[in-house]
N, C-alpha and C positions, 0 to 999 in steps of 0.2 A: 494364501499368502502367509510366509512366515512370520513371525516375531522378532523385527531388528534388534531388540532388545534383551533377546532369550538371556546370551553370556554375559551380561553386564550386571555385578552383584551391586546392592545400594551399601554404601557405607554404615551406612545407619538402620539396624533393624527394628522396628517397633511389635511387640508381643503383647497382645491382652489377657490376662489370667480369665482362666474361666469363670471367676465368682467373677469379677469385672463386665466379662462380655455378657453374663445372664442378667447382672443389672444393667446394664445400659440399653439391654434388649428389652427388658418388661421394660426402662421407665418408656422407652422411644412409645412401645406399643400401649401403654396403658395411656400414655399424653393423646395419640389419636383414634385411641377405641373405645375410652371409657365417657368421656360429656357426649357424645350422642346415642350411646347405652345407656345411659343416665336419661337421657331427654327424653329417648322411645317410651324405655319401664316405664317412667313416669306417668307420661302423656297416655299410653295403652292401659294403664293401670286407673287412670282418671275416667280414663274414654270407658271401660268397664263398669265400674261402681256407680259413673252418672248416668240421670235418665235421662239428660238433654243430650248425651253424645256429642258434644262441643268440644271432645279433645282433640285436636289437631296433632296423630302421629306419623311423623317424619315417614317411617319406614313403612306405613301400608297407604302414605296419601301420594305416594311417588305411583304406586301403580291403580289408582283408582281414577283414573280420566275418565271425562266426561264424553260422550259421545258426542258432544256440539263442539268440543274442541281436537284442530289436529296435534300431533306429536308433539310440537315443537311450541305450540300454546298452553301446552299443559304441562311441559316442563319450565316455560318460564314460567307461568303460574305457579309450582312449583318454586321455583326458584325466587320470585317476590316472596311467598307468605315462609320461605325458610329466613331472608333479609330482615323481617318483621316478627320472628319469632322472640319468644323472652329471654329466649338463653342468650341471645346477641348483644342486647341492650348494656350490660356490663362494660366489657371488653370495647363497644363503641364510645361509651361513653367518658372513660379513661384516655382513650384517643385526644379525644376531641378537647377534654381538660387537657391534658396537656400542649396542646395547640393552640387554645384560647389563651390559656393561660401564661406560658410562654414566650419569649422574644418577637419569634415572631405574628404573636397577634390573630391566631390566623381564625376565618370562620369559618363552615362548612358548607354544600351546597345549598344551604336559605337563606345563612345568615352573612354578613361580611362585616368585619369591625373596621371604623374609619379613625380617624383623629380624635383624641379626648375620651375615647369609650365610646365614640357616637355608633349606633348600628343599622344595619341598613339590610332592608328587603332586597334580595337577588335578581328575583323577575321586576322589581322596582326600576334597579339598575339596568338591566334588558331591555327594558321600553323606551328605554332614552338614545339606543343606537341601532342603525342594523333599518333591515325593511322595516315597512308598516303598513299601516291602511289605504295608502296610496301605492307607493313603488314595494309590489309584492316581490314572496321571494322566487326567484325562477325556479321553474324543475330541472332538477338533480337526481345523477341515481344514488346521490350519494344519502338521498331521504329515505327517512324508513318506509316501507312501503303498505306498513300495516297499518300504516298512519290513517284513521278516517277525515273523509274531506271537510276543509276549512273554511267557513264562510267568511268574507271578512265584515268586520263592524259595519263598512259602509252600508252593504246592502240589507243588510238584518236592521239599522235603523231605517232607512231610509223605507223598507216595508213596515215598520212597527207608525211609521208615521202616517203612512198612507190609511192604514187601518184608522190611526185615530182619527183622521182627518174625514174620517166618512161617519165615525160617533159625532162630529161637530166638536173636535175636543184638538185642542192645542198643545205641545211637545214643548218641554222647555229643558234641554240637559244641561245638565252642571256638573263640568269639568271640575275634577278635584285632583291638584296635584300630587306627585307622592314626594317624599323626603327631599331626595338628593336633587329634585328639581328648586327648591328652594334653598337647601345648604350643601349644594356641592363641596364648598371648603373644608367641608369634616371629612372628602375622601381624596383629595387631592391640595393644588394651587386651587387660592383663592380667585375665585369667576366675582365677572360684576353681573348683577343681574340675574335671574332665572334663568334654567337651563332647557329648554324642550325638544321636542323628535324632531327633525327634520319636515317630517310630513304635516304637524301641527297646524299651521298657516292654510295648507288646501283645502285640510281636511275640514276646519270649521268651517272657512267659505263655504263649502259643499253642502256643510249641512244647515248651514244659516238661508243658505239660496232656496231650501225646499220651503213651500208656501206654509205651512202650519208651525214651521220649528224656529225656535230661540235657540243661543246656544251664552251660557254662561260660563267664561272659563275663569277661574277664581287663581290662576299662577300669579298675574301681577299683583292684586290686590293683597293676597298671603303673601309678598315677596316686600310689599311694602310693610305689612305688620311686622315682618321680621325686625324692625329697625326700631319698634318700642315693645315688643315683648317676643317671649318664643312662641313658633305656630309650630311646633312637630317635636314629637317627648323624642328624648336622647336614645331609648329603649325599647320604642315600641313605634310599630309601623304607621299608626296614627297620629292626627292630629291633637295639640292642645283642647285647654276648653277655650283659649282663649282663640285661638284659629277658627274654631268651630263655631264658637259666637258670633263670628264677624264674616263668616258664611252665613251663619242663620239670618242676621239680619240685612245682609246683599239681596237673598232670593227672597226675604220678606218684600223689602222695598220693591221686587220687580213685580212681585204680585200684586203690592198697589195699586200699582201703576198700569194695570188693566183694569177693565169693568166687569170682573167677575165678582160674581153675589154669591158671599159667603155669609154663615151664621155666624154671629163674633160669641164669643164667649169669656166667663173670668177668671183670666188665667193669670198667676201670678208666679214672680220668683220667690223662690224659699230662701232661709239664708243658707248661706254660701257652704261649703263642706270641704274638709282636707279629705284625700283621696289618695290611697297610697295600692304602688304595684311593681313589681321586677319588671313589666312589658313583657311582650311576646314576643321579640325578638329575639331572648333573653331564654326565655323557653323554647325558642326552635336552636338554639344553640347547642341546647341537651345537655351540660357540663356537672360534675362532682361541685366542685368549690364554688365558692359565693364571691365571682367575681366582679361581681354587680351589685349596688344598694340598691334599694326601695327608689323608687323616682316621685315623688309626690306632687300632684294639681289641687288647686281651688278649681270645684265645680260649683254652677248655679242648678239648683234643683227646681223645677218648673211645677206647683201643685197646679189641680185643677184637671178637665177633661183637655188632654192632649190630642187623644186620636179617636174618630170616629170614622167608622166605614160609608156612612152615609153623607162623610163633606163630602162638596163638588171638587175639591184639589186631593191628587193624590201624591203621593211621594214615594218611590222607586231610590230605594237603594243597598246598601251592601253594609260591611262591617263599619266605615267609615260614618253612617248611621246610625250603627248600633251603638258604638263607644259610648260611654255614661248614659246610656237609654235601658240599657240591657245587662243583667249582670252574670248572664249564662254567658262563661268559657273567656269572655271579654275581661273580668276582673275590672274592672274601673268604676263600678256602682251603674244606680239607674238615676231615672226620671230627669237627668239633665245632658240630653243628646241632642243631635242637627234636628229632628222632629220636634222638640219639643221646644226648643228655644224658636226656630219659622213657627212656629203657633205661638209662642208668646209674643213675637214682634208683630204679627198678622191678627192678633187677638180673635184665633180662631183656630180650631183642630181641624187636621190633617187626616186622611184614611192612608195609610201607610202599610206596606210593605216593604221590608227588610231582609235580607239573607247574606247572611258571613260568606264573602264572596262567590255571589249570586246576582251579583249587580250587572252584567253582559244578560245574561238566558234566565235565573232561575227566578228572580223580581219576575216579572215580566209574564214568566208560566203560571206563576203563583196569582196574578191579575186576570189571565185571560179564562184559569180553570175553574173561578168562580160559577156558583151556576147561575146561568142566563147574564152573563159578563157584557154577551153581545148587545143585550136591550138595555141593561144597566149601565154603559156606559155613557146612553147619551142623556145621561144625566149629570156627568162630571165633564168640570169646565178647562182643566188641565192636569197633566201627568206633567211632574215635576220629576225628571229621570238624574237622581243624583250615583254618579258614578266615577271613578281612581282613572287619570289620564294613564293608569298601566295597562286596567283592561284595554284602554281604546287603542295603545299603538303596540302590543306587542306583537312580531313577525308570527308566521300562522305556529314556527318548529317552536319558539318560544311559551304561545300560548296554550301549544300542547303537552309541553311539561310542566305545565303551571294550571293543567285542566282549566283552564279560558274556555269557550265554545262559543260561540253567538248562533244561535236558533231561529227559524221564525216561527210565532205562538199562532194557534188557533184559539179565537176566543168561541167561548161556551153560548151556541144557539139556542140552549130551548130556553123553557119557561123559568122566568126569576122564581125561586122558591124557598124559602127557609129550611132550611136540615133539621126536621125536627129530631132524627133518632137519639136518642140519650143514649143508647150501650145497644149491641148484638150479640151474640156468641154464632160463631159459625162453624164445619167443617171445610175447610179448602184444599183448595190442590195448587202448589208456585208453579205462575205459567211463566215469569220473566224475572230477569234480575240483571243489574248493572254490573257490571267489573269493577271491582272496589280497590283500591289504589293502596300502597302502603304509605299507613299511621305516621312511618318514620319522615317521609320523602314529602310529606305534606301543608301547605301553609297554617291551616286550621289545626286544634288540636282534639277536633270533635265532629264527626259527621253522620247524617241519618242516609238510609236509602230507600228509593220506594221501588217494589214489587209487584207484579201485577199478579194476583188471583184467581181461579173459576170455583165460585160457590159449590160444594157437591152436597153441602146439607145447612139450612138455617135450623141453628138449635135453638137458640129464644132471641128473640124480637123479631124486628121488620128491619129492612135494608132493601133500597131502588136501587139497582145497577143496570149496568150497561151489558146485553146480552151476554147475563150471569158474570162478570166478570168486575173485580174491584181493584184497585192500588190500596195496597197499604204500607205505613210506614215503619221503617226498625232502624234500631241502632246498627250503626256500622261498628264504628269505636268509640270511644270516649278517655280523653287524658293520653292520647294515641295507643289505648290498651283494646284490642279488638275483643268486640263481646260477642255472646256464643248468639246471637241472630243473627251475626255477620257468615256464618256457617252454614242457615239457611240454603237446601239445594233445589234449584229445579224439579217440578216431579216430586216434589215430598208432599206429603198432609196433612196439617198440624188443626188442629183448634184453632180460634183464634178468638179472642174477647176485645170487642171494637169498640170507637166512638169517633166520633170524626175529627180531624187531625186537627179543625179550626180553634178546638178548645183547646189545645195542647200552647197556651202562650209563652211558656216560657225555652218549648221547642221551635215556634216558628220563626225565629232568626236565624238558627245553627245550619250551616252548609249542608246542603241538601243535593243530592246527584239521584235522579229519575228519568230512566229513557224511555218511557211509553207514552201515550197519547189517551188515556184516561185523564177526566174531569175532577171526580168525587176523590177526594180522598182521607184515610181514616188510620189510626191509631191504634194498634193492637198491647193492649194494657198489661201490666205483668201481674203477677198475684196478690196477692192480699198481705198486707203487710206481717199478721202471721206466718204465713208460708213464707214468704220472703227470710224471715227471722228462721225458721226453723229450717228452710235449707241452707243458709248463712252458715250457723251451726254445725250443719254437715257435713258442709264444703269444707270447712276450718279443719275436720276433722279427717274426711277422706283426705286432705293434701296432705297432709299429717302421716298419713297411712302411705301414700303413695312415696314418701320420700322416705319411710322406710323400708319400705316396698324396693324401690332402687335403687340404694343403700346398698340392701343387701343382695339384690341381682348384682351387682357393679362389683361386690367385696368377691363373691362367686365367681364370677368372669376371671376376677382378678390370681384368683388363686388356681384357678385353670390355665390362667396364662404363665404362670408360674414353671407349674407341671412341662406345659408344652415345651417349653423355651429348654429345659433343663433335658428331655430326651432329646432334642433337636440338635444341640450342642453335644451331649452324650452320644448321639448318632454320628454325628460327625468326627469326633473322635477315634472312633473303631479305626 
């Protein structure tokens, strides 16, 4: 086919001088060759000097697939931890100020800004429409199909019940509303009233109907405090102190009101405490500017023994728990949370477990992987299962972008025994590891993972396992900055210096993701605080190096690009 257009000259000729067209050439080419010639040097140049090999380079992690994964697993693998690299964080966060900050208001996908600054949990807002625990979602092919299957909450309590129900031990859940069910006006027209799922209504009938279980759902009664003080901070996805007191003393009073024999103990309130924090709302926003003040509460601090493992009532629950109990990642102080205040109005301590949303599946594991959980239980007279009406209605596509799951546990049959090990050192070999999510995309800003182990050498002490085989625990990320255990591969075999995870208190709240079916689990220590200090030092200083390092690869590139451009133009010339 011809050119309709061969004889047609343009009126207007545009010429670019040569020095013109050689810089417009380097800047086009140096804008997309040089930040990830920069990032490689870098990272390749880290990965070299360290002896942990924790540096994550772009250009030789694209062809290093694993054998467990196909093609197209290992490039979106690939493709999340490039999403979650450092270099990104900049340029997203820039974004994002200017979007919050802005006319239009806007939040990104965790956060959403309502009326007055008010902020609000995403999957929060998710649970209030759409399928749920009753009317599931149909199949579609329009579902992802790598999706693993969804159990829904019904049948994962309705078995967790039956279990207790054979300890001789009684289920009592407490619904805990989230935000916008009790102040929808900060995202819309003013609603009279609380707002709930559609499915709500069945669903507690259902579970009220089974023989062992109570169900407490706390929406009206938080709907009514609304009307003499606030129950849910403007910034943050949780509740007040003052919300949370007046839960603490609902599920007190229902405990009364059975004939369970409990040890009382003297427990009293401390005075009272100002308590200041931006919320975590506020931090999954991610913004440059301080568009946000400090949000300040009165908390009640509860001295005294709060929790023991040996009361007959336990308490099951999640971050919602944790808030003023816990001061890891939570920021709002300790010793005055939903545990601690149900033991000051019950004048009696609690054995509790907690997990920064782990209230569906990982409470639950964390109870049943105790050793000899199965005889030890029928010693406890109720599991008090406090848990966020988000987990319980989110659709299954919902719960699975918001890592929900509901499981059902096996509790631990042999013999009750105390863990006497203090510390191990062992040789291992990683036989398992979870799929670790990105930092960015994530509700928590902190998570552990556990791995499962085969012993190939005890270098000093003793350690029981389970034919040769252990879970232990490590950092995912922290401050959503991924730490180099999160790099830990299949097939590697590292040392390891143990203790069991049980001591670690002020790790066992924080969000915990473990897909294996191990009991024991432990704790792998990091160095001595000399060493710690002296590679500190090091580090400070290899990056130091390294960013001279690529510096100066990047200024070399540069002036090759230079060279190039000027015979190419030259060439074409002739």
């Amino acid at each position: 086919m011809q050119n309709p257009y061969k004889e047609i000259s343009a009126d207007i000729e545009v010429h670019v001088g040569r020095r013109a067209a050689v810089i417009s050439i380097f800047i086009f080419l140096c804008i997309i060759s040089l930040p990830p010639l920069y990032r490689n040097i870098f990272a390749l140049n880290k990965s070299l000097i360290s002896d942990t090999n924790s540096a994550w380079v772009p250009a030789i992690e694209i062809f290093k697939k694993s054998s467990e994964n196909t093609i197209g697993e290992h490039l979106q693998e690939y493709e999340n931890n490039l999403e979650s690299a450092g270099f990104t964080e900049p340029p997203r966060r820039l974004v994002q100020t200017l979007l919050s900050n802005g006319p239009l208001r806007e939040g990104n996908g965790k956060t959403r800004i309502g009326k007055d600054g008010w902020l609000f949990l995403k999957t929060a807002l998710d649970s209030l429409t759409g399928y749920g625990p009753i009317e599931m979602e149909p199949t579609s092919v329009s579902k992802d199909p790598r999706l693993t299957h969804w159990q829904s909450p019904l049948n994962a309590i309705k078995r967790f019940a039956e279990q207790l129900n054979e300890f001789g031990v009684e289920l009592v859940i407490v619904s805990i509303p989230v935000k916008p069910m009790i102040y929808p006006e900060h995202l819309g027209q003013s609603v009279k009233g609380p707002i709930t799922h559609p499915d709500s209504e069945t669903f507690y009938s259902f579970l009220s109907s089974l023989p062992n279980v109570d169900v407490l759902d706390l929406t009206l009664p938080l709907s009514k405090l609304k009307s003499k003080s606030k129950v849910f901070l403007k910034q943050d996805t949780h509740w007040t102190p003052e919300g949370m007191e007046e839960s603490a003393k609902i599920i007190a009073t229902y405990v009364k009101s059975k004939n369970w024999d409990y040890e009382s103990r003297n427990l009293k309130a401390g005075p009272d405490e100002n308590r200041s924090s931006l919320g975590d709302l506020v931090e999954s926003l991610n913004t440059y500017s301080k568009i946000f003040d400090l949000e300040t509460v009165i908390a009640s601090p509860v001295t005294g023994k709060t929790v023991d493992r040996e009361s007959p009532i336990i308490l099951l629950g999640d971050s919602f728990t944790n808030i003023y109990s816990t001061d890891t990642t939570l920021d709002w102080g300790k010793n005055a949370g939903l545990a601690d205040h149900i033991a000051l109005n019950l004048g009696s301590s609690l054995d509790v477990i907690a997990i920064n949303g782990g209230g569906a599946t990982e409470a639950r594991k964390k109870l049943a992987a105790r050793r000899g959980s199965a005889s030890l239980m029928k010693n406890k007279k109720a599991v008090i299962w406090a848990i966020t009406a988000r987990d319980l209605f989110l659709s299954s596509t919902q719960a699975h972008k918001a890592r929900v799951h509901w499981e059902d546990v096996n509790f631990d049959t042999r013999e009750p025994k105390e863990n006497l090990i203090s510390s191990t050192k062992i040789h291992a070999r990683m036989l398992s590891k979870p799929k670790l999510p990105n930092p960015k995309s994530t509700t928590y800003s902190s998570l552990l993972y556990g791995a499962d182990y085969e012993i190939l050498e005890t270098i000093a002490g003793k350690i029981e396992t389970d034919e040769n085989k252990i879970a232990v625990i490590h950092w995912a990320y922290k401050n959503r900055q991924m730490l180099p255990t999160s790099n830990y591969k299949v097939g590697e075999k590292r040392i390891l210096n143990l203790i069991p995870f049980e001591r670690m208190k002020e790790l066992k709240t924080l969000e915990q993701h473990y897909d294996g079916d191990l009991f024991d689990f432990y704790w792998d220590l990091p160095e001595t605080s000399n060493e710690i200090h002296g590679k500190s030092r090091i580090h400070q200083e290899n990056t130091s190096n390294s960013h001279l390092i690529a510096s100066a690869g990047c200024s070399l590139f540069a002036l090759i690009l230079v060279f190039l451009v000027k015979l190419i133009i030259k060439h074409n010339e002739q």
